[in-house]
C-alpha positions, 0 to 999 in steps of 0.5 A: 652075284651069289655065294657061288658065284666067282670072279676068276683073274688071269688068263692061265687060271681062267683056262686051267679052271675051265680045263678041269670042269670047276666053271659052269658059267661064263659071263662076257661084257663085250663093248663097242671098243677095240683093244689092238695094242700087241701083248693085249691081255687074253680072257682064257689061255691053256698052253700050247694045246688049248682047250678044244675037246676040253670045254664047250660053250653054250649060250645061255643069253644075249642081252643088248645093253646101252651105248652098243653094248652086249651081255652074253652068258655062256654055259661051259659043258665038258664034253662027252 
């Protein structure tokens, strides 16, 4: 991590940031496991409208870890 670099918590604060342009990268750890109890925490939520035409992800990397795990890096771009 850099000095810009910062770890966001909550789904509402995750896609009101994403909403207004203030993230510029997205970084997921996605594991081999599944998480399927019901009201099972979201990464980003943003009302009932969501954030489409809002914020587009490109990937950036996908880097294959141990035990079936992946890295990926996504650039958050608001369109237009």
């Amino acid at each position: 991590m850099s000095a810009n670099d910062a770890t966001l918590g909550g789904a509402a604060i995750n896609g009101s940031f994403l909403a207004e342009g203030l993230v510029d990268e997205l970084s997921f750890l996605v594991a081999p496991a599944l998480e399927v109890r019901r009201g099972s925490d979201h990464v980003v939520e943003f009302g009932e409208e969501g954030l489409a035409g809002k914020i587009e992800l490109s990937l950036i990397a996908s880097e294959p870890l141990s035990y079936g795990a992946v890295h990926l890096r996504y650039k958050a771009v608001r369109p237009g």
